[in-house]
N, C-alpha and C positions, 0 to 999 in steps of 0.2 A: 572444265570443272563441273561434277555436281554438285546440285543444290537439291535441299528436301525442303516441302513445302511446310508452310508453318500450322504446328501439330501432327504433322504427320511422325511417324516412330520408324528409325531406320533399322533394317536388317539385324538382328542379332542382338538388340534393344528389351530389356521386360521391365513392364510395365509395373512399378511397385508403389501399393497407399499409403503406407505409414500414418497411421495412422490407428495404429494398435493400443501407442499409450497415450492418446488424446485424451486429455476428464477435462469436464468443467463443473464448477461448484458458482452455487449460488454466492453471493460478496459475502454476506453476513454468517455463512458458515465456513469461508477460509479466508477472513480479516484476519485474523487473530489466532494463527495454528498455536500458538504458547497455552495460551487461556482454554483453546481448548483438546489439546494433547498431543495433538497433532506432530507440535516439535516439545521436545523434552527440556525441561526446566534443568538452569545448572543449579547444583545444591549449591549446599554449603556445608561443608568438610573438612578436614584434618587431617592429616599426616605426620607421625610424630618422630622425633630426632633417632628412636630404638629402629627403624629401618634401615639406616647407613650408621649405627655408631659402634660397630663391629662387623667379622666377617669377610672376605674376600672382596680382591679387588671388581668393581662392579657398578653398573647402574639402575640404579630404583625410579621409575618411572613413579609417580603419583597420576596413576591412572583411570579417567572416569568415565572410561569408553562406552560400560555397561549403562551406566546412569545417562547417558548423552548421546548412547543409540549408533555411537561413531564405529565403521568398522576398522576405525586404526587409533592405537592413543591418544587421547587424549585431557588434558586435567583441565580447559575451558575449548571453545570452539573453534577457538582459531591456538593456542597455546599447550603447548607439552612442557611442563615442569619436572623436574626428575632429582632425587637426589645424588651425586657423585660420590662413590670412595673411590680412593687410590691408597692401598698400603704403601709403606716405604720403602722406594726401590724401584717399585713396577708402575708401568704406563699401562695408558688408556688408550686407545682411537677415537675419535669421534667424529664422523663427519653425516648429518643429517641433512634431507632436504629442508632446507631451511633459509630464507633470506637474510635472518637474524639468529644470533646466536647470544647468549646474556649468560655469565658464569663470574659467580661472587665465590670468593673463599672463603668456606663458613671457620675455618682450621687446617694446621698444617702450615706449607710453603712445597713449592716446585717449579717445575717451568711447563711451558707449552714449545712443539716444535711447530710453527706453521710456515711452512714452505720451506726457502734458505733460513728465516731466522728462527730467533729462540726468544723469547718473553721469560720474564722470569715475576714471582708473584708470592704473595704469601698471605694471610690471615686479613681480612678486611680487603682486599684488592678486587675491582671489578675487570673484568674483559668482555668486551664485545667483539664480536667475527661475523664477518660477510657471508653473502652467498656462496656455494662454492668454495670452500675456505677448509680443508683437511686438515685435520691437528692432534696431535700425540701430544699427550697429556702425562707430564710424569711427574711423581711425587719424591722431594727430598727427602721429606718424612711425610707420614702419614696423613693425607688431608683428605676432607671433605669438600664438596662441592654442590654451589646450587645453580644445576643449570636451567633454560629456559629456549625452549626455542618457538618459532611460530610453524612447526612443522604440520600441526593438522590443519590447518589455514591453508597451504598447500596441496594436502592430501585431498582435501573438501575440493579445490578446484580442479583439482589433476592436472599440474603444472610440474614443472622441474626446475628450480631454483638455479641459474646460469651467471647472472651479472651482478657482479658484486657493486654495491649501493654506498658502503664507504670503505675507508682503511680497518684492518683491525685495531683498537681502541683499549688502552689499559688507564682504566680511574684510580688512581692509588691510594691508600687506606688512609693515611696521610695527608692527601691535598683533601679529601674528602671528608674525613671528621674535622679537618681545620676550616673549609667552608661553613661545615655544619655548626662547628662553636661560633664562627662571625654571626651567625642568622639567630642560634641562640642566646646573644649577648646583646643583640640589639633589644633597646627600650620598647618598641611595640610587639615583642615576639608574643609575651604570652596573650595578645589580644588577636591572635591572628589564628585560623582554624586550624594550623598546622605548624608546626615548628621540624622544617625538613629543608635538604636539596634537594633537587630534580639533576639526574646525568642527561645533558646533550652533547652531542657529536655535532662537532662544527660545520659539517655538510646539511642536516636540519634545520635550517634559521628559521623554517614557519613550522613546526611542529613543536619547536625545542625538546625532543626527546635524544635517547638513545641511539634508537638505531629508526628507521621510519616505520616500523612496526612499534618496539618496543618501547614502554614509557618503563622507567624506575625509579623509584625515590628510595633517598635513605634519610629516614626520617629519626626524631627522639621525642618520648612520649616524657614528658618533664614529671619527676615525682608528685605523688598528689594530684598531678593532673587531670581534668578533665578534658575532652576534643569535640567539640560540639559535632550532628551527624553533619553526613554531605551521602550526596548519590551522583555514579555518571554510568552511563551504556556501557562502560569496557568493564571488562571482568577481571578481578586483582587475584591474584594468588601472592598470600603475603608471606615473605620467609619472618620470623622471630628472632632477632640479633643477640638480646639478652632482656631478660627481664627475672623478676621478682612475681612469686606468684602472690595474684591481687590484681596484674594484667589484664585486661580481658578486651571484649569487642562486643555490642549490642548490634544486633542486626534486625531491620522491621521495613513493612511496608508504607508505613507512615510517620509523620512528625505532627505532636500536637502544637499549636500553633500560636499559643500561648507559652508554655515554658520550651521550646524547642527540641523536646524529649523525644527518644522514639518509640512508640507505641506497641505497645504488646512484642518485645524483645526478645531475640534466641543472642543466649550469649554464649561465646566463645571464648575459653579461658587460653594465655596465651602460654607455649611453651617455648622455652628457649632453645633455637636450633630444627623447631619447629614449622609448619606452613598449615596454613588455611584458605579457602576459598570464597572468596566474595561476591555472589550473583550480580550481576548488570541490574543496574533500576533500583537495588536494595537502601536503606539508609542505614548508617554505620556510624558509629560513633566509638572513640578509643577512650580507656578508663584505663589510672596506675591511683592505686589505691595505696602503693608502696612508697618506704622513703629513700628511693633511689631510680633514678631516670632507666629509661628500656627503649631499644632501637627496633627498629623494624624495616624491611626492606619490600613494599611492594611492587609488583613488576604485573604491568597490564598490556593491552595490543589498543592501548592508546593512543600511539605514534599514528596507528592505521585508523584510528576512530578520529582521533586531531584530522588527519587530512579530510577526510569524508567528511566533514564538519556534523559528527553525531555523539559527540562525547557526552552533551547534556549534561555537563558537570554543575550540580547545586550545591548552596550550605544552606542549613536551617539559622533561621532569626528568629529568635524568641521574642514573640506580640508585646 
């Protein structure tokens, strides 16, 4: 048996530094690539229902790849939002790398084929899909759809989505505005910052989310209502279920501390069938200025921020 001595380079062996894209920075000039430009700030933007409310069968990405520097889709950093048509009659495909998958029915009714079986669904209905999970999408009549998946989360690690994490999942429009009326009929609702459900998948017991990436609530903004702000690190992309305009949303980097307001505001008026984006860290507060309640559905990469324990979820108290 040969042996080669130690450091020595055997026959046929080159010698490589690597050492080509070594940098080092000072601490106090790459603490903070946000702050200083280094990584690109997510806005905060709109998308409105005239993208998919006519038109060919199809899918509309709400894409912010430009604003967020990505070289593949996406509408926050780890999340691609998109809106769905399906005329009536014709399917779809879809199958993205993606660990999670999250599709509400903004309108319409159809089914899903995934694998042997068939799902069927209609207006208000949610479905969640695993990893690896192929599915034809076909519309009885005409519907809309708001999908979501964690696919630039993915892209960003250069990974390939393989082991599905749970079963495919259908929340029904049904059990799901009937929970939501329990939670707004109870006597402490309107003291509470939020009058909503949260979807969990019963394989989640310590994230209680959706899917282990994805967080969703469907939430009701109570006429007249005010929602005092909150802020947390995940980033919402919120769909608009129905409202009245007089909706809207306050978004600031501060709360003064006294009346728990938020400071120097960008507002967001809300459109029905609509979506918006919610930077990580912002403080937000929901206004219906109307006499009639208005739903909302936001969906964040919460499930993944829950595990990491970095949600940082706050409410403001007024001094």
């Amino acid at each position: 048996m040969t042996t080669t001595a130690p450091g020595a380079i055997n026959v046929g062996e080159a010698i490589e530094d690597w050492t080509g894209d070594a940098r080092f920075f000072e601490y106090s000039q790459a603490a903070d690539p946000i702050g200083s430009g280094a990584t690109s700030a997510v806005p905060i933007m709109s998308f409105g229902p005239e993208l998919y409310g006519s038109g060919p069968t199809r899918v509309v990405p709400l894409d912010l790849s430009v604003e967020l520097r990505t070289p593949y889709p996406a509408t926050t950093p780890a999340l691609l939002a998109s809106f769905v048509r399906i005329n009536a009659g014709e399917e779809l495909a879809l199958h993205p790398n993606a660990t999670s998958q999250l599709l509400y029915c903004i309108r319409g009714r159809g089914h899903s084929r995934v694998g042997p079986g068939v799902v069927r669904w209609k207006a208000g209905d949610f479905l969640t899909l695993p990893a690896d999970t192929p599915a034809v999408h076909v519309a009885d009549e005409t519907a809309s759809l708001y999908h979501v998946a964690d696919t630039p989360l993915l892209d960003y690690l250069g990974v390939v989505a393989s082991t599905p994490r749970f079963r495919p999942t259908r929340f029904s429009a049904e059990a799901t505005r009937a929970r939501l009326a329990e939670v707004a009929a109870d006597p402490g609702a309107n003291g509470r910052s939020r009058v909503s459900v949260l979807l969990n998948n019963a394989q989640f017991d310590q994230t209680l989310t959706a899917t282990h990436t994805l967080w969703a609530m469907f939430g009701v903004l109570p006429a007249g209502r005010d929602q005092l702000p909150h802020r947390h690190q995940s980033v919402a992309a919120d769909l608009i279920v129905d409202c009245l305009p007089g909706c809207y949303t306050l978004l600031g980097d501060g709360v003064d501390p006294a009346s728990g307001r938020i400071i120097d505001p960008t507002r967001v008026d809300w459109e029905p069938g609509g979506v918006f984006v919610t930077p990580p860290g912002k403080w937000h507060s929901h206004h219906n200025e109307t006499g009639r309640d208005a739903h909302l559905i936001p969906v964040q990469d919460a499930g993944l921020q829950t595990y990491l324990r970095s949600l940082d979820i706050r409410f403001s108290r007024p001094g």
